[in-house]
LODRENKOL-275770 format. One record per residue: residue in three letters; z negated, x, y negated of N, C-alpha, C, O in turn. Coordinates in steps of 0.001 Angstrom, whole numbers, plus 500000, padded with zeros to 6 digits. Atoms other than C-alpha are relative to their C-alpha. Layout:
REM residues N
ALAZXYZXYZXYZXY;...
//
This chain:
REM residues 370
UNK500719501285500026117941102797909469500736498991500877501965499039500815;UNK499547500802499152118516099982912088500688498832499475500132498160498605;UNK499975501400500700120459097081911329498883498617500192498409498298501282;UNK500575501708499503118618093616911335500373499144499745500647498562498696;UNK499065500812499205120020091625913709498192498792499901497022499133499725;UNK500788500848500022118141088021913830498785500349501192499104501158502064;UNK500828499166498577114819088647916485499306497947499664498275497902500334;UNK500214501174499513114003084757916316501067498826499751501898498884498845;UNK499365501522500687115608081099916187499567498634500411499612498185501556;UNK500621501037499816114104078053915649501241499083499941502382499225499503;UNK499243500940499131115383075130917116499237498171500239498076498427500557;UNK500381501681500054114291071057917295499098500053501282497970499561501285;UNK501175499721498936112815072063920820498708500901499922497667500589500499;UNK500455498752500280111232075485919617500097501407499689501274501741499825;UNK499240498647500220111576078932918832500050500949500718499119501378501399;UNK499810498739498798113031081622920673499880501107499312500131501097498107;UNK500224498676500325112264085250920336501061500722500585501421500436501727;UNK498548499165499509115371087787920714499227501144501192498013501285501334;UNK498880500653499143116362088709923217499243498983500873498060498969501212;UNK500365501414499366116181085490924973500347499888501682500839501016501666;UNK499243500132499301117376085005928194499599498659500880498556498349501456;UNK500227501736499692118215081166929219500694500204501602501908500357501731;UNK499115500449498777118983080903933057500687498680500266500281497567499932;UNK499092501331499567121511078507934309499605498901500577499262498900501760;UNK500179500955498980120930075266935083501347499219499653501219498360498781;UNK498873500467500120124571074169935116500253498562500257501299498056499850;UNK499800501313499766124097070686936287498861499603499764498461498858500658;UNK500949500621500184121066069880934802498494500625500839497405500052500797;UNK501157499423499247118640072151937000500353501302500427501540501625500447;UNK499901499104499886117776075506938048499965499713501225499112498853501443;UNK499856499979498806118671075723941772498364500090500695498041501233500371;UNK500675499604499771115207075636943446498433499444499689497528499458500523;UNK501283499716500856112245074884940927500121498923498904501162498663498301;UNK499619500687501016111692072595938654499360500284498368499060501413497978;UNK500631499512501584110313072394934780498923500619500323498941501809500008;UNK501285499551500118107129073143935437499790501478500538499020502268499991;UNK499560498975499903108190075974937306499984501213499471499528502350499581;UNK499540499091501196109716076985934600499306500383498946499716501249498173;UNK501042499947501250106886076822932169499147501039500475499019502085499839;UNK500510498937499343104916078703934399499966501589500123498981502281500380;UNK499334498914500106107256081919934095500087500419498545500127501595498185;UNK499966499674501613107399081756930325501585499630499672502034500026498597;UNK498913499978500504110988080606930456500386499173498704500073497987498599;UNK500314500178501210111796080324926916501190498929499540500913498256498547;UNK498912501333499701115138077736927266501133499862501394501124500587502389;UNK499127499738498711117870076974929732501594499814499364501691499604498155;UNK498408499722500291122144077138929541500013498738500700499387498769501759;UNK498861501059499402123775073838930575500942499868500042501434500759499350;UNK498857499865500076127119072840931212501413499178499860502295499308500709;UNK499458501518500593129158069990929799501037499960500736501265498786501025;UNK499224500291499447132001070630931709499714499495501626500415498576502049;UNK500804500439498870130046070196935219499306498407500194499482497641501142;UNK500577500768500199127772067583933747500781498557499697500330497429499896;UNK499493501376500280130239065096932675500792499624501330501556498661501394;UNK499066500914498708131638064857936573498436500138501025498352499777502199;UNK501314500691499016127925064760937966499141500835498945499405501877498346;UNK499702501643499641125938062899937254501104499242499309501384498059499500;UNK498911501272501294128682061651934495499341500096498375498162500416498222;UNK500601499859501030128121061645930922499184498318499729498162498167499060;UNK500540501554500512127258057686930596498437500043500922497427499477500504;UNK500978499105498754124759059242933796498674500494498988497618499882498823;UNK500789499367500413123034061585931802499742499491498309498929500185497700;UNK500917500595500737122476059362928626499218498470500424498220497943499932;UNK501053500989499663121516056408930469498512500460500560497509499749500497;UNK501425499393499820118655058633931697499070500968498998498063501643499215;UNK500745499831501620117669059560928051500410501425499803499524502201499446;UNK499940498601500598119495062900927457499776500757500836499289500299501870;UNK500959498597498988118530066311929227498886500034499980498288499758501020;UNK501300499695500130115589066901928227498907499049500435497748499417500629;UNK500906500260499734114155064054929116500320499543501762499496499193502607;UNK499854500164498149116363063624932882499767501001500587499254500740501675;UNK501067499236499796115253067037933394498685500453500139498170501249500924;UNK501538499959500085111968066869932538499555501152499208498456501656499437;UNK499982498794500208112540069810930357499910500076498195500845499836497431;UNK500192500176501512110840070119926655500428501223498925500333501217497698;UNK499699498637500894112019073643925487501390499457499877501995498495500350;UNK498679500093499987115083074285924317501144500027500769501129500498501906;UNK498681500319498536118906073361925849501011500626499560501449500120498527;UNK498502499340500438121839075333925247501379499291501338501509499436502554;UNK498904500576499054125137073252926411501009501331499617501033501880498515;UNK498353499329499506128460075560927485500975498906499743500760497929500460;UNK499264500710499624131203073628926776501381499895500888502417499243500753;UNK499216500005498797132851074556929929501238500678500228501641500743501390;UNK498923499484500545135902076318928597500638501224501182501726501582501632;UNK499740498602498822135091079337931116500380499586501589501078500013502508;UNK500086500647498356134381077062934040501240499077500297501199498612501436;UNK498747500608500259137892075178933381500884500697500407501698500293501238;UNK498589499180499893140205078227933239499459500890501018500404501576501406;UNK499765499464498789138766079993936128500225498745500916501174499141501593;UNK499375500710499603139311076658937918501217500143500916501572500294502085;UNK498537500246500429142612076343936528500799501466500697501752501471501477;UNK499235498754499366143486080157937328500161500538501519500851501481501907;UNK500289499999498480142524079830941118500945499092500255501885499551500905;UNK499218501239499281144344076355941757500882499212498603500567498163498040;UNK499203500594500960147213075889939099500280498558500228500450497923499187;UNK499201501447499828148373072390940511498570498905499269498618497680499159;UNK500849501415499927144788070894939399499171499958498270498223499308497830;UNK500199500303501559144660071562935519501353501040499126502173501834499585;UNK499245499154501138146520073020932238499772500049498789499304498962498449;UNK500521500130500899145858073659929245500696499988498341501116501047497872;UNK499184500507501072147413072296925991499586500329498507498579500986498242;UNK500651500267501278147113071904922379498882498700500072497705498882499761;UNK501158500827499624145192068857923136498837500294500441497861499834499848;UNK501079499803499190142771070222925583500373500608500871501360501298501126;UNK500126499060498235141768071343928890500131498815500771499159498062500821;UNK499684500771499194143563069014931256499453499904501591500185500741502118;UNK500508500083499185141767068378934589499688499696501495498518499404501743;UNK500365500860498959141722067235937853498951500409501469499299501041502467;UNK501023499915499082138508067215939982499944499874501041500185498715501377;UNK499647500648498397138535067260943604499558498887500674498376498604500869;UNK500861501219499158138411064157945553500314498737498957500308497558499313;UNK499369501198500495139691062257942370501674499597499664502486500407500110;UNK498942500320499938142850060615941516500264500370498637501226501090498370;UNK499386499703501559143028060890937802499433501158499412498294501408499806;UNK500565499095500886142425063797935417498999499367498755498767498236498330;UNK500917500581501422140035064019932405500871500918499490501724501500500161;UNK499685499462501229141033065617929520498681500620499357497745499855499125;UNK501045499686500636138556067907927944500790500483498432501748501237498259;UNK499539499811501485138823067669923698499304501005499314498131501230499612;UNK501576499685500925137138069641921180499316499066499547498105499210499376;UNK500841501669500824136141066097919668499016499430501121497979498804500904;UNK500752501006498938134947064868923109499007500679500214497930500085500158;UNK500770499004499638133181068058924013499087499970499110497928500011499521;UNK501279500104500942131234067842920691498944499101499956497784499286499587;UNK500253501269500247130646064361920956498968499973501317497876499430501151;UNK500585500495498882129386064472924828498627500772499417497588500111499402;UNK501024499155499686126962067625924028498621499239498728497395499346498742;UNK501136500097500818125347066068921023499345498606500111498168498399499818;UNK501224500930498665124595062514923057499191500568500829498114500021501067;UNK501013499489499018123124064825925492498251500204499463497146500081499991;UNK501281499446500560120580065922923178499752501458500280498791501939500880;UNK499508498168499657121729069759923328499210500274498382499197499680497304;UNK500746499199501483119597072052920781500967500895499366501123500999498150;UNK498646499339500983122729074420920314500983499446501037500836499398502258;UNK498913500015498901126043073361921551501218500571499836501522500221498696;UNK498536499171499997129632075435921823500793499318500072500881498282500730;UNK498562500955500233133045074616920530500662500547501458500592501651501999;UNK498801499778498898135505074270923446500927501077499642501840500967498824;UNK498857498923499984137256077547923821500750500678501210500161500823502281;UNK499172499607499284140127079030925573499639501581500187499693502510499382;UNK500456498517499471138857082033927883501074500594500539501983499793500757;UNK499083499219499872141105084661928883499579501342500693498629501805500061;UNK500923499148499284140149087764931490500695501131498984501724500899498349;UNK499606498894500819140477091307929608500974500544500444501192501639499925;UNK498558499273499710143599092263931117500900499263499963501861499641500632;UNK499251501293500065145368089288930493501132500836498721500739501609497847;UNK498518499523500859149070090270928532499403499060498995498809497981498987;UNK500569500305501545148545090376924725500618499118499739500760499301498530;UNK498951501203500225150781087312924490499166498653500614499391497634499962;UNK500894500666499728148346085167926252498776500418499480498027499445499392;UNK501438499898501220145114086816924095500192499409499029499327498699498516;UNK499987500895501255146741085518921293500509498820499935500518498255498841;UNK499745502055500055148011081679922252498848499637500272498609498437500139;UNK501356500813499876143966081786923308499385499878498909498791498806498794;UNK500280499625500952142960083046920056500409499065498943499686498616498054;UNK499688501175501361145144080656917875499436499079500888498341499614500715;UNK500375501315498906143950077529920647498705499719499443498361498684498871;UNK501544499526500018140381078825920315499768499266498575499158498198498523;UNK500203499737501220140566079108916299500291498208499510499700497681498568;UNK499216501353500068142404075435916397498998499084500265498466498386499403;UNK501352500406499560139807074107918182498433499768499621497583498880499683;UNK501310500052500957137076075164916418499669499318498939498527498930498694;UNK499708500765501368138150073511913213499693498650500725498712497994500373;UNK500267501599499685138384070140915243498600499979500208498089498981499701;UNK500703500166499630135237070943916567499001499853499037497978499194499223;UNK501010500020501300133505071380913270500128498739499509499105498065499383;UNK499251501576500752135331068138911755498953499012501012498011498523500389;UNK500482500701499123133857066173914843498583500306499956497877499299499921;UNK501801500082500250130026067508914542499886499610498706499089498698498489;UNK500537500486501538130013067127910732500124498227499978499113497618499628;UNK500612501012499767130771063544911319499430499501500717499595498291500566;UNK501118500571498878128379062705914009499193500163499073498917499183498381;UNK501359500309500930125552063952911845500664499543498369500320500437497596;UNK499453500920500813127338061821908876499485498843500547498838498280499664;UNK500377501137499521126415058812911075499008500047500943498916498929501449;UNK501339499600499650123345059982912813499130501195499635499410502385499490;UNK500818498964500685120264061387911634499471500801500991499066500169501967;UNK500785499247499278118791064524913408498648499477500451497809498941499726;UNK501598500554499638115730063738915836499363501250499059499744502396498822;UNK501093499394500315112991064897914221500350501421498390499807502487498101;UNK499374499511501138114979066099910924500630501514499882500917502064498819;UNK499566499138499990116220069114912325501330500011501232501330499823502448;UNK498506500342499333119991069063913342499873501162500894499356502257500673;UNK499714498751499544120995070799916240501379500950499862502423500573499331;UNK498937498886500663123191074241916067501064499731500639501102499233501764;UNK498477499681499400126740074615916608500426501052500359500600501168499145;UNK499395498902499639128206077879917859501417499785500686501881498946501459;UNK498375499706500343131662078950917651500150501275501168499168502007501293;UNK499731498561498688133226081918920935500587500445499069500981499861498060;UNK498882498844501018135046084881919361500554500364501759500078501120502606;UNK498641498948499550137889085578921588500684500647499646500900500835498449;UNK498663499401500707140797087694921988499683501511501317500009502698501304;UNK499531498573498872140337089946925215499637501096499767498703501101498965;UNK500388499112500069140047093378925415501055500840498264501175502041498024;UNK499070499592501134142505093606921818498830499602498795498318498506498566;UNK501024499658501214140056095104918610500641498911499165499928498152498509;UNK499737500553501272142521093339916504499660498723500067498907498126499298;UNK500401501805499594142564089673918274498469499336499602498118498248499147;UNK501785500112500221138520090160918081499620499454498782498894498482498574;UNK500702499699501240138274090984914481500657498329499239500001497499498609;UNK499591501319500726140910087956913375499441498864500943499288497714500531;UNK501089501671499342139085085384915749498933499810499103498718498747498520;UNK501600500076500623135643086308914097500428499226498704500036498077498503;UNK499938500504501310137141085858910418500255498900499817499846498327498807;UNK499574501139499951138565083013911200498730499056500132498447498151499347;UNK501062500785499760135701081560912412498997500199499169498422499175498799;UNK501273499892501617133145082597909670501031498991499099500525497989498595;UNK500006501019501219135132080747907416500276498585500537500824497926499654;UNK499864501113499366135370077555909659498602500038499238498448499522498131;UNK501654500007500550131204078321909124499354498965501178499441497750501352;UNK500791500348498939129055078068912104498267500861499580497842501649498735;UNK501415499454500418125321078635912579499762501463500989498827502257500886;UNK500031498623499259126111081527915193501182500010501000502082499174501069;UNK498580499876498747128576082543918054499578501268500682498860502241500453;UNK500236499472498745129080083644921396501278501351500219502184501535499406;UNK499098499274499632131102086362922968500855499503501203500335499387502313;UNK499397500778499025133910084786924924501013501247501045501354502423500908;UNK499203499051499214135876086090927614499129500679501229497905500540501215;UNK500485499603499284135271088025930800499166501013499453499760501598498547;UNK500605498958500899132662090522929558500019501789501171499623502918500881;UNK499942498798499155133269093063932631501623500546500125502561499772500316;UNK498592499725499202136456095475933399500022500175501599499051500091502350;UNK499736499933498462138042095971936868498988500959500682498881500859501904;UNK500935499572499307135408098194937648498793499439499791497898500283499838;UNK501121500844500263132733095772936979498930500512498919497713500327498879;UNK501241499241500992131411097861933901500501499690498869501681499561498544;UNK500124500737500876130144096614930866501133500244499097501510501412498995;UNK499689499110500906132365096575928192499660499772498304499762498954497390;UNK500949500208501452130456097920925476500821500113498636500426499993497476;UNK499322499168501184133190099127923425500462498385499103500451498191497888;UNK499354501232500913134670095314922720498392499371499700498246499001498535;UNK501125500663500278131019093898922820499270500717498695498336500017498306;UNK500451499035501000129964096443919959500845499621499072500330499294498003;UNK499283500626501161133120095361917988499939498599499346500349498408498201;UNK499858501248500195132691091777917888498827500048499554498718499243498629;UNK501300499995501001128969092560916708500204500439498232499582500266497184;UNK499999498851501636130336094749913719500936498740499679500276498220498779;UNK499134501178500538132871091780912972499129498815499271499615498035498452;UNK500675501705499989130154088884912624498520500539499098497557501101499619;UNK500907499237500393127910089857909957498518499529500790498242498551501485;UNK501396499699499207124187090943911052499114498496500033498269498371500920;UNK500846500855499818122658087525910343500124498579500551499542497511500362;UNK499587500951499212124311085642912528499558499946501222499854501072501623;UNK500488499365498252122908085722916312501423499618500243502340498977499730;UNK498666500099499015125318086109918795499336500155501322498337500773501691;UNK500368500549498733125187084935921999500705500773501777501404500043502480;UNK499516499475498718126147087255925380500522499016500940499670498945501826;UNK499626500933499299128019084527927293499805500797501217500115501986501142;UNK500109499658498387127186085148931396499682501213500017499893501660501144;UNK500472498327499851126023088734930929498272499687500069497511499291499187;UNK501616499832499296122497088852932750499571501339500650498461501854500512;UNK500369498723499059122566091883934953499049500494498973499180500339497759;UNK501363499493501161119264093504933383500513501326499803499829501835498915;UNK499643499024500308120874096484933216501008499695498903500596500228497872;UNK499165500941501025123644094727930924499510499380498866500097499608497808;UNK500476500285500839121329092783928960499469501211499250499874501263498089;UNK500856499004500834119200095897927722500979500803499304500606501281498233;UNK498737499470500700122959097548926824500035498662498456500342499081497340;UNK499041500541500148123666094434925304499404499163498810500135498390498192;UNK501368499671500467120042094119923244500529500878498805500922500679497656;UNK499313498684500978121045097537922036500834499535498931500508499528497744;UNK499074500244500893123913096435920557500475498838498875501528498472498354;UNK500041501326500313122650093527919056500029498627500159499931497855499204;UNK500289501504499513122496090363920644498914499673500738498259500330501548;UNK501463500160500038119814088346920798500153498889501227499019498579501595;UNK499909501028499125120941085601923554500865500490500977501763501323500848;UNK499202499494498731122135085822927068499710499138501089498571498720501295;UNK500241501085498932122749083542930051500730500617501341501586501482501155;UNK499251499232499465123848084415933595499178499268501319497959499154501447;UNK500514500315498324123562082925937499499373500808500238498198500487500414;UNK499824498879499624123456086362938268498250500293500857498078500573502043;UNK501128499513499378119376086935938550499578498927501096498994499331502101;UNK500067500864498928119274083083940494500646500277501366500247500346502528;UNK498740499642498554122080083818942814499577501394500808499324501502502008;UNK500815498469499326120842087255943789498867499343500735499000499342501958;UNK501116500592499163117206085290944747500393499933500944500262500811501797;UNK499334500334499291119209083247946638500756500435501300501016499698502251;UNK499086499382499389121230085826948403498464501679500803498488502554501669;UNK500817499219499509118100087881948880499879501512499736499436502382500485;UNK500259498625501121118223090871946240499360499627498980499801498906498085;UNK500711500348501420115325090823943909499477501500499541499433502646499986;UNK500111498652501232114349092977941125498741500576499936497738499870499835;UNK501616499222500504111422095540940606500122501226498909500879502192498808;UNK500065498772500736110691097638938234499385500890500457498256500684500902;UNK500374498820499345110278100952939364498514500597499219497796501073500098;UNK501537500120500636106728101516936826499793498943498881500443497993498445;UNK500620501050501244104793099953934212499055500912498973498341501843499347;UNK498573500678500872105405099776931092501348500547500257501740501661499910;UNK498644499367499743108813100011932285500462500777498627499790500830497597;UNK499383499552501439111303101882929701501501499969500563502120500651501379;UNK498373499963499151114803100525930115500846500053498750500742499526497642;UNK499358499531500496117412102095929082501527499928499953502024500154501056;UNK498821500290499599120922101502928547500974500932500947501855500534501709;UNK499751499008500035121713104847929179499824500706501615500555501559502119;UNK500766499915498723119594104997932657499594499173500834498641498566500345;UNK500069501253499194119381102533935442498589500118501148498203499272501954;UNK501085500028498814116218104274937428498677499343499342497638499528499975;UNK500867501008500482113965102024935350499559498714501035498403498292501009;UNK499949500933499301114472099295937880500833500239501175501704501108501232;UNK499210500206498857115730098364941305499934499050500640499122498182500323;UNK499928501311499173116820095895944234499220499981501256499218500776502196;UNK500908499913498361114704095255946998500991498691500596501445497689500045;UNK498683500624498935117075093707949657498958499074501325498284499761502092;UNK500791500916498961115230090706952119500703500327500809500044500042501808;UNK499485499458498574117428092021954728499128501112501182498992501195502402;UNK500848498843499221115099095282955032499097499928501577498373498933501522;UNK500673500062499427113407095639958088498892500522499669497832500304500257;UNK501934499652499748110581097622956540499343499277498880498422499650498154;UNK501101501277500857109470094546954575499130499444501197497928499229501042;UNK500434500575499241108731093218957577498552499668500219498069498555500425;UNK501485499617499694105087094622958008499378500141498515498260500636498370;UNK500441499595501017104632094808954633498636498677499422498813497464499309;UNK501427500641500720100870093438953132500368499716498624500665498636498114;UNK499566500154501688101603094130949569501180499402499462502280499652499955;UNK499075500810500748103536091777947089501303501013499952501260502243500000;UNK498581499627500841107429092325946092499664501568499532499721502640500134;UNK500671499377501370105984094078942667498983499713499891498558498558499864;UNK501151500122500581103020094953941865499514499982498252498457499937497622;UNK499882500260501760103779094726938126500540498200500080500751497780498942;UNK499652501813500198104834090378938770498986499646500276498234499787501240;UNK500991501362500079102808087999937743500455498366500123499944497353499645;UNK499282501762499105104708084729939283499289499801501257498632500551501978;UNK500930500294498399103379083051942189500107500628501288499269500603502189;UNK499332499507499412105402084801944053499479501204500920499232501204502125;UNK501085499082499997103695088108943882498472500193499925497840501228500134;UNK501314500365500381100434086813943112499442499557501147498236499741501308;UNK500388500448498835100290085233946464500222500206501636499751499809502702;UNK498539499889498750102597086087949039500354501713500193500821502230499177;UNK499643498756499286103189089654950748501267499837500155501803498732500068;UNK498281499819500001106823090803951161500447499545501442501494498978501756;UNK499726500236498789106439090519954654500387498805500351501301498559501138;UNK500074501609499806105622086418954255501306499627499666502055498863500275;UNK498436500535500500108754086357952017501149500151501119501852499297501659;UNK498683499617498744111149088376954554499524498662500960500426498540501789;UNK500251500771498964109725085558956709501114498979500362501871498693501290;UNK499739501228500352110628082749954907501216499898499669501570498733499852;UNK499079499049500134113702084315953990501155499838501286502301499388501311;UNK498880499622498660115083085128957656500589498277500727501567497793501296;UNK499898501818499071113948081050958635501048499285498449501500498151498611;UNK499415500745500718115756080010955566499769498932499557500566498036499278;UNK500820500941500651112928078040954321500838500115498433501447501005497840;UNK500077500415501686113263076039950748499224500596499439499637500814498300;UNK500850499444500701109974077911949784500411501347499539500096501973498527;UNK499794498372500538111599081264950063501048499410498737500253499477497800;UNK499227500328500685114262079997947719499304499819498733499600500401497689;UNK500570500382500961112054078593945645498682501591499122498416501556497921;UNK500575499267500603109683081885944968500780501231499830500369502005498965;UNK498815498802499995112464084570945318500334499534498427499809500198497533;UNK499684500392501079114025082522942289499272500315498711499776500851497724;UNK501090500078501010110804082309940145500048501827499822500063502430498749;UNK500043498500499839110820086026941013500941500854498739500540501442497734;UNK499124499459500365113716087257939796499808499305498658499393500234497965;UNK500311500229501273113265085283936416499114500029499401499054499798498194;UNK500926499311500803110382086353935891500219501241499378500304501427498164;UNK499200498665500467111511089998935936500621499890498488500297500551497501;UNK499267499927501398113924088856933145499458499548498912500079499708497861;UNK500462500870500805111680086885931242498324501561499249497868501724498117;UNK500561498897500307109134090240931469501006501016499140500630501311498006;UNK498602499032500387112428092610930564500049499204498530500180500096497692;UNK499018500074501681113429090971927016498395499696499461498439500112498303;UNK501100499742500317109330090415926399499961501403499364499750501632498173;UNK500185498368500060109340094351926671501034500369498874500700500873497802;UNK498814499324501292112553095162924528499545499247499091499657500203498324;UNK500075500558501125111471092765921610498419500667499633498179500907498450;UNK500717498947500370108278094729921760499861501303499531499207502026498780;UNK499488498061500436109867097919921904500500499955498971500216500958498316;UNK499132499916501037112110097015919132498569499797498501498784500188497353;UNK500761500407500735108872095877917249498830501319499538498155501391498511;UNK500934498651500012106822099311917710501219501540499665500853502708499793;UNK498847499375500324110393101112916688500015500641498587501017501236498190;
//
């Protein structure tokens, strides 16, 4: 018998159906496209990113223009990051321009003179002015090969953190009432690297802090860029079943449908934008696809480089229903593509999230006819 793992979550914006998958709009937008766009595709919320957002536009920025949702233009749900990842790779590229303390994540932005300081108190405080539907405690990321001596000063940091971070949302909603009488969620990271044990005492720790769900922190790939299912499978069996858990940056659709499997119902990731962008988009090789963790010829990349798009009449996919495909021959795209039009940008994008937005449609079906 299967476990059951959560397959919806309602939310002050709306409810999502598992698996979810929120593309990035890290500064307040998806590279390309705007809401409507996005409505268009069926996208069901988006990932933001508090650490980005509070140095553009600024946090005083983005509530003088009424929150996200409404300087976006964007009525579904918002999931804020609180930047933790986007800090310590930073920090691990250019040591001279942050560090990271018991206090916080110390800062300095290029082009300015002074640092910020990122808190757990501040981080709570910015995401839930924003008007964030779930937002994440500030945690200390760590890549999976990182010496077990640094998994665990992230792990106690992390666990430290979290507590402030709970203390600091419980009084905000103490002195403000939820719009529309439904508070938004908190989520808690489980670190601790590629170490079972670090995993299992992060999780416990954090269930009894008591969150409404949590993410998987940390790099989620090894040096050979393959998944790893073995820690992502443990940190599911750690966190009992009725908690969602959240795939931090794991998008590759081949990744998500592993990652599905193994229980998680949320997932965010540049990965299918940036590809548009770069001019690798996704097809599924038939219809009804059947993807498999197990098997990757379910799907493939069609490369805008090709020359034998060139002549090509027929759409991308003939299984997409985005404008993309609906209107436009591969050939028009390679066009638009080679001139480095905004339009190709703009339907390549829609493209590729559609794909993903079809892909976790299909597995929450499959899981439903199971």
């Amino acid at each position: 018998m299967k476990t059951a793992y959560p397959q919806i979550l309602a939310l002050s914006h709306g409810r999502l159906t598992f698996p979810a998958f929120l593309p990035d709009a890290t500064w307040g937008v998806v590279r390309g496209v705007d809401a409507t766009d996005l409505l268009s595709i069926e996208t069901p919320a988006l990932m933001m990113n508090t650490f980005h957002l509070v140095q553009k536009p600024g946090a005083m920025v983005v509530e003088a223009l009424g929150g996200l949702h409404r300087m976006s233009g964007w009525q579904r749900p918002i999931f804020t990051d609180s930047g933790g990842f986007q800090a310590y790779s930073l920090i691990q590229q250019q040591p001279q321009r942050g560090k990271i303390s018991s206090q916080g994540i110390h800062y300095q932005p290029e082009g300015r003179r002074r640092k910020f300081v990122l808190t757990p108190e501040r981080v709570v405080e910015w995401q839930l002015r924003f008007g964030s539907d779930v937002l994440f405690c500030l945690d200390v990321c760590t890549h999976v090969d990182a010496p077990i001596t640094a998994q665990r000063e992230a792990v106690d940091l992390t666990i430290a953190w979290a507590r402030r971070s709970k203390v600091a949302y419980q009084q905000w909603l103490d002195r403000h009432s939820p719009e529309g009488g439904r508070r938004p969620l908190i989520f808690a990271v489980v670190q601790g690297g590629g170490s079972f044990e670090l995993r299992r005492q992060c999780a416990e720790a954090l269930l009894e802090i008591g969150f409404d769900g949590f993410g998987f922190g940390g790099w989620p790939l090894d040096r050979q860029g393959r998944l790893l299912t073995d820690i992502l499978a443990w940190v599911r069996e750690c966190i009992p079943p009725e908690y969602p858990l959240h795939a931090l940056g794991i998008g590759h659709p081949q990744n998500l449908v592993s990652g599905y499997h193994l229980g998680y119902g949320l997932f965010d990731c540049a990965m299918p934008t940036r590809d548009a962008r770069h001019g690798r988009l996704y097809r599924f090789t038939a219809w009804p696809p059947r993807p498999s963790p197990e098997d990757e010829s379910w799907w493939e990349f069609v490369h805008m480089d090709s020359e034998r798009l060139t002549r090509q009449e027929t759409p991308i996919s003939p299984f997409c229903d985005a404008i993309c495909c609906r209107n436009y021959s591969a050939g028009y795209l390679r066009h638009l593509y080679l001139l480095g039009d905004s339009l190709y940008q703009r339907l390549a994008t829609l493209h590729n999230l559609r794909f993903m937005q079809q892909l976790s449609a299909y597995l929450h079906l499959e899981r439903g006819m199971a």
